[in-house]
C-alpha positions, 0 to 999 in steps of 0.5 A, spaced: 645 358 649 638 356 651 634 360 657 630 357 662 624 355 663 620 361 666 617 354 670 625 353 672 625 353 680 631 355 682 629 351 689 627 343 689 621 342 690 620 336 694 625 337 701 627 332 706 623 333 712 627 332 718 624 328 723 620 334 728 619 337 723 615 331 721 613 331 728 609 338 727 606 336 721 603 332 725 594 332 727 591 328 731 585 334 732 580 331 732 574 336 734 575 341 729 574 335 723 569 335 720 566 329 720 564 327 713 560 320 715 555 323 718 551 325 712 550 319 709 549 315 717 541 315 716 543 310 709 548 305 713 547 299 715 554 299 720 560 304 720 565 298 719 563 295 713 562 302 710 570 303 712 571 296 709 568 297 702 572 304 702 579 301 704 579 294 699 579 300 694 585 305 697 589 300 700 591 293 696 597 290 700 596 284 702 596 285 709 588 287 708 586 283 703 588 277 707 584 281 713 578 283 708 577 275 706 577 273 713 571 279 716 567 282 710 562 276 710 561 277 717 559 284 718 554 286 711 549 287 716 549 290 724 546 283 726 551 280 723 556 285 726 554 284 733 554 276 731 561 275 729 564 281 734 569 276 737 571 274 731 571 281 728 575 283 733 580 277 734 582 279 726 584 286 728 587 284 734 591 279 730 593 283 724 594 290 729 599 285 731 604 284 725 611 287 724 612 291 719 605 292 716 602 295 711 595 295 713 595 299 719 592 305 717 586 302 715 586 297 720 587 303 726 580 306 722 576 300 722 577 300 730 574 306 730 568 305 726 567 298 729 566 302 736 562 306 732 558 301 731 559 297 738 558 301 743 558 299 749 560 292 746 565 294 744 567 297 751 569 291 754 576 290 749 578 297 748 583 295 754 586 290 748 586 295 743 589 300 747 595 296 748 595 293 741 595 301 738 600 304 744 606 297 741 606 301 734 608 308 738 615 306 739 617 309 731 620 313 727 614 313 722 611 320 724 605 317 719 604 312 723 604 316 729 599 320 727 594 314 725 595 312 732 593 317 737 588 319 731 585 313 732 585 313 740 582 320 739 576 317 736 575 311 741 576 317 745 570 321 742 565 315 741 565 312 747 567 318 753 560 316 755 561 310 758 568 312 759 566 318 764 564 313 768 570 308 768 575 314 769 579 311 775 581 305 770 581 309 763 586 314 767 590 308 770 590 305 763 592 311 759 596 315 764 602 309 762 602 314 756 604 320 760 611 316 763 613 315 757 621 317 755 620 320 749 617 327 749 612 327 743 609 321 745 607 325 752 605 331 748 601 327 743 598 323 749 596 329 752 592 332 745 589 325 745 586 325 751 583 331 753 575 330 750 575 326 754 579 330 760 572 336 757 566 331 758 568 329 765 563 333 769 566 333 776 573 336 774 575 337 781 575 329 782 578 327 774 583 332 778 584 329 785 585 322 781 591 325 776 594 329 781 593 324 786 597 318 782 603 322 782 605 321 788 606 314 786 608 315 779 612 322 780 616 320 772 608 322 770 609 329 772 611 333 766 605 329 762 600 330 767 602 338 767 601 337 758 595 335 760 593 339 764 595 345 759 592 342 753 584 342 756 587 350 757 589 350 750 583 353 745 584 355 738 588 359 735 594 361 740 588 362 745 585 359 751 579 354 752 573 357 755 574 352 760 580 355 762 579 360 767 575 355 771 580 350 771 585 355 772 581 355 778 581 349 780 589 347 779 590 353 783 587 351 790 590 344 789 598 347 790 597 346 797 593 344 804 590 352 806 586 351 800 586 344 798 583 341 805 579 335 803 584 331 799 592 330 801 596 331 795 603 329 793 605 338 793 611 338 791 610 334 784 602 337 784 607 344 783 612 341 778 606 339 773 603 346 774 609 349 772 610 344 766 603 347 765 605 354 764 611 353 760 607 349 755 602 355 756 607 360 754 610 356 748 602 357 745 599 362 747 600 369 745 601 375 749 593 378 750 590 373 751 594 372 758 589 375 762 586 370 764 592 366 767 594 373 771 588 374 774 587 367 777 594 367 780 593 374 783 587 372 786 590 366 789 596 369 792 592 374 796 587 370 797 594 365 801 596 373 803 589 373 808 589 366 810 597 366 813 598 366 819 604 363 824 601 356 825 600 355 818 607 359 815 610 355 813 605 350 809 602 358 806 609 360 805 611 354 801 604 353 797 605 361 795 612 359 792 609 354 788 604 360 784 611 364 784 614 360 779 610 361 774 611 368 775 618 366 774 616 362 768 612 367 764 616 373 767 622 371 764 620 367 757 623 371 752 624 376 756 618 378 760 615 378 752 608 375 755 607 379 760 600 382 758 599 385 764 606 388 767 603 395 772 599 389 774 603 384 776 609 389 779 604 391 784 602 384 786 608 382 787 610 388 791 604 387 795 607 379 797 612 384 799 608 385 805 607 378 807 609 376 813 612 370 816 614 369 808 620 361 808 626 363 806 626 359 800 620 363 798 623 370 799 628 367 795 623 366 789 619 373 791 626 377 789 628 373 784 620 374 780 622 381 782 629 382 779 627 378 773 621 383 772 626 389 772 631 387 768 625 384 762 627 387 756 619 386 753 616 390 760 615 397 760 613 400 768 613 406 770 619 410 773 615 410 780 613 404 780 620 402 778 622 406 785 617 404 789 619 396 788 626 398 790 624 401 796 618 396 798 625 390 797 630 393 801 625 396 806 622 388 807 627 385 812 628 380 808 635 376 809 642 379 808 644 375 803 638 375 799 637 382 798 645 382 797 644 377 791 638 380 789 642 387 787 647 383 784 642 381 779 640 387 777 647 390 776 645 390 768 638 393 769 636 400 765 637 406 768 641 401 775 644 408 777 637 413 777 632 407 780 636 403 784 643 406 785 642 410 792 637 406 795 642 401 795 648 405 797 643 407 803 642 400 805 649 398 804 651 405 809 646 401 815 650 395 812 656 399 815 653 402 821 653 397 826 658 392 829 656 385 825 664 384 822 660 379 817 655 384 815 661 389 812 664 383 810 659 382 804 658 389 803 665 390 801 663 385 796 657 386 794 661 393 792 667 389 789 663 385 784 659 392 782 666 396 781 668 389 777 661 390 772 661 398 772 668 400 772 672 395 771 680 396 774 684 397 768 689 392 766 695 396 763 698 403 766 696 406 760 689 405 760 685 410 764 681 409 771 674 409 770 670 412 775 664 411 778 662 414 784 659 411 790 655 416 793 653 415 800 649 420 804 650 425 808 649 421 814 656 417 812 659 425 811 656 427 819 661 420 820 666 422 818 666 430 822 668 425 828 660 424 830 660 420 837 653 416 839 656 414 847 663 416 847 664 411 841 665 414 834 661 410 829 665 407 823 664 411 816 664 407 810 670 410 807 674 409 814 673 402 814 674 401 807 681 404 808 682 400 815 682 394 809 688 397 806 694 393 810 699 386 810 696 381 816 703 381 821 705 374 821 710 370 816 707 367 809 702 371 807 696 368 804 690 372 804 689 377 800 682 378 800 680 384 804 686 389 801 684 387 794 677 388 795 679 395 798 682 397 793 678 395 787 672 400 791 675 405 795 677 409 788 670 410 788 666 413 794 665 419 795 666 423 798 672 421 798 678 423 803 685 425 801 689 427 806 687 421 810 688 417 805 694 417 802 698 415 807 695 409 808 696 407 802 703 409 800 704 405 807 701 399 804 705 400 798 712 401 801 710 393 806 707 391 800 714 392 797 716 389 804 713 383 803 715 381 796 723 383 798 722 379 804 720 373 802 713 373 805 709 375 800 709 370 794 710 374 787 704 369 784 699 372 789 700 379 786 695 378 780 689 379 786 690 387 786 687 389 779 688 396 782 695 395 782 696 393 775 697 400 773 704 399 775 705 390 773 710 393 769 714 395 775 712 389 779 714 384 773 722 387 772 723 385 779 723 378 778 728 380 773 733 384 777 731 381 784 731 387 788 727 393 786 731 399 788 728 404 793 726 409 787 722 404 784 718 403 789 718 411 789 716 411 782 710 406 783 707 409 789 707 416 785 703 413 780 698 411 784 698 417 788 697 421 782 692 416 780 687 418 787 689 425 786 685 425 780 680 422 783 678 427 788 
């Protein structure tokens, strides 16, 4: 048999390309191009009639020649040019115009090359072109798309002068691109308009008139945040050198304390900021974040000292706005762009301090907090990891903040070493006081961290997982019988068990506080055995009770998890109707010598 060539490719060569990948193929760079015109600018009579001359040669449709015929007496001179102009352009208008073509490509160049040539003639119709040119994006052509914003990019380019200077109705005119509903489309242009964006001198006012116009065209959001990013983009997955300064800019434009001398649209101005930061960390790469980091950190001090009771509630909400980029960049990709993570656990500790902080921004604080400990690509220092949790619980923040900020670090490295006690210490005061609602959600928040760490088994055989909830001597000194005005302070472990009985009316439905005893009280330490005891045996023997009366429906006894070491028991009552005084014995040893084994 005859082998293979050694030139035999085991692949094809020629693959089909889906549409985005396509789609990121596409260039439309125009700065970093090299323009090959400009060798030779000296020996041309006009840019178009050059362009013509090469495209009667590279395109042969005839869609072009029908176009060449009609203008290539009319521009072999640039005072031929300038005399037919009208002309000229009415047949670039008429031909960009037709379905289907296949002349756009040169058709798209020739436009360029006669603003080129034009100037400020030109100017007066780069509006009909513009539409012209924007009717072609809605394809599938990433070929035409690409000729496109190519070509905008050097209309751009070759006009910004006179553009810097009609920047309300250029923006106005182009901005219609950022609103549009396919996302390529707002990308490309952005990409495409950011020279301009570059060459406008007064940054604050093209910024004031971008985020101005979003209070009545909130849907261009996302495109205005790409924008804003793409003057922040450099080359080379890094950023601009404009960008610390617009960085700046941007910052004190999230809400009035620094932005006092235009009223913006706040809440769509922070969702572009936050569009801005996500494109950021899809280019950037990890070292060169400094910049970022440093401007947001200057910022939320410089909100920190400016806060006061007048103005917390506006300083709170504009500090919100820098703490979701924190959020953004701390968990994308795990905390895999944090560049500086000593630096930003410390800031955050330091908004910790700051008084008069909303809800809602406490809220975003801890979550910025959570993310950062439980981020698989961050490393901190064991003691600024303590000095974090501590700072947390020692903020005075809400209840139920704190509680759900523990409840998304269960899973973080370490949980028992770093954050363990300082919770159980808080979760003792939880206990110390007289708020029922405040030891109502302790017990919970203790319940869903058995059911993470030690979960109850499921069958009898399985064995009991423990995982102590140790908690401080001053809960041990509780329950020596400890009395503050005549009146004993209830300890954790005496109000867990106090959980542990049937309500005294007839049709039994919740079961919740029993259930969360249970699943809890195995754990904590130290643990009382010869108290405990009797109360649960009691609480078995009513249980029991219950089921064999008729008030307690057999379907609810799936809610003690801690009890399904003795399910197989409880299911052979509905075969035999009544359960034997020796069954229920027999259940209540098992889980008597289950405490036993956990003292």
């Amino acid at each position: 048999m005859k082998s293979k060539s050694s030139a035999h490719k085991s692949g094809n060569t020629h693959r089909f390309l889906t549409f985005s990948e396509r789609l990121s193929n596409v260039n439309i760079d125009i700065i970093h191009r090299i323009d090959r015109t400009g060798s030779y600018a000296e020996e041309v009579e006009t840019y178009f009639f050059e362009g013509l001359r090469k495209w009667r040669e590279l395109n042969l449709t005839q869609h072009f020649v029908q176009f060449y015929n009609e203008v290539v007496n009319k521009c072999q001179s640039f005072n031929q040019l300038v005399y037919y102009q009208n002309a000229i352009v009415q047949s670039l208008k008429t031909h960009l115009q037709v379905e289907g073509g296949l002349a756009y490509q040169p058709l798209l160049d020739l436009v360029v090359q006669l603003a080129r040539d034009l100037q400020a003639d030109f100017y007066p119709h780069f509006p009909d072109f513009f539409l012209a040119i924007t009717k072609l994006l809605d394809t599938q052509d990433t070929e035409l798309l690409e000729w496109a914003f190519t070509s905008l990019s050097y209309l751009y380019k070759y006009l910004w002068r006179l553009m810097a200077k009609d920047i309300r109705n250029i923006y106005r005119l182009y901005s219609t691109l950022l609103a549009h509903h396919k996302l390529h489309i707002r990308n490309f242009a952005a990409e495409s308009f950011v020279f301009l964006m570059r060459k406008v001198s007064d940054k604050n006012a093209i910024f004031n008139l971008m985020l101005r116009d979003l209070g009545e065209h909130p849907e261009k959001v996302e495109g205005v945040g790409q924008l804003l990013f793409e003057m922040c983009k450099g080359v080379r997955n890094m950023f601009h050198s404009c960008a610390e300064t617009a960085m700046k800019l941007i910052l004190l434009k999230l809400g009035p304390i620094t932005e006092e001398e235009i009223e913006l649209p706040w809440v769509a101005v922070g969702e572009a900021f936050e569009q801005m930061i996500r494109s950021a960390v899809l280019h950037i790469h990890k070292e060169h974040f400094d910049i970022v980091f440093k401007c947001l950190e200057e910022s939320l001090l410089d909100l920190q000292r400016k806060i006061t009771k007048a103005n917390c509630c506006m300083a709170s909400e504009q500090m919100e706005r820098i703490l979701q980029a924190y959020l953004i960049l701390v968990e994308h990709a795990n905390g895999s762009k944090i560049s500086l993570p000593e630096d930003v656990c410390q800031i955050l500790i330091k908004m910790l301090q700051t008084p008069d902080l909303s809800s809602s921004c406490c809220k975003t604080l801890l979550n910025t907090i959570s993310a950062l400990l439980l981020a698989e690509n961050v490393f901190l220092p064991d003691s600024l990891i303590k000095e974090a949790i501590e700072k947390v619980f020692a903020s005075g923040f809400e209840r139920h903040f704190l509680l759900d900020f523990s409840e998304a670090v269960f899973t973080m490295k370490q949980f028992e070493r770093h954050f363990l006690p300082c919770f159980l210490e808080y979760i003792e005061h939880c206990f110390s006081g007289t708020d029922a609602l405040a030891k109502d959600e302790a017990m919970a928040i203790l319940a869903k961290l058995i059911l993470v760490k030690a979960e109850p088994p499921t069958i009898g055989s399985m064995a009991f997982e423990k995982y102590p909830l140790i908690f401080t001597e001053s809960s041990v000194r509780q329950q020596t019988g400890k009395r503050q005005g005549g009146k004993a302070e209830v300890p954790v472990l005496d109000h867990v068990v106090s959980l542990i009985h049937l309500p005294e009316k007839e049709g039994i439905t919740d079961l919740s506080q029993p259930w969360v005893a249970l699943v809890v009280l195995p754990h904590i330490r130290p643990m009382d055995k010869e108290n405990i005891l009797p109360r649960v045996t009691s609480f078995i023997d009513s249980l029991f009770t219950a089921v064999d009366k008729g008030s307690l429906c057999k379907d609810q006894l799936w809610l003690f998890p801690v009890y399904l070491v003795f399910v197989d028991t409880l299911k052979k009552y509905k075969a035999v109707i009544l359960m034997t005084q020796s069954m229920k014995m027999n259940s209540i040893g098992v889980v008597c010598k289950f405490i036993d084994q956990l003292k």
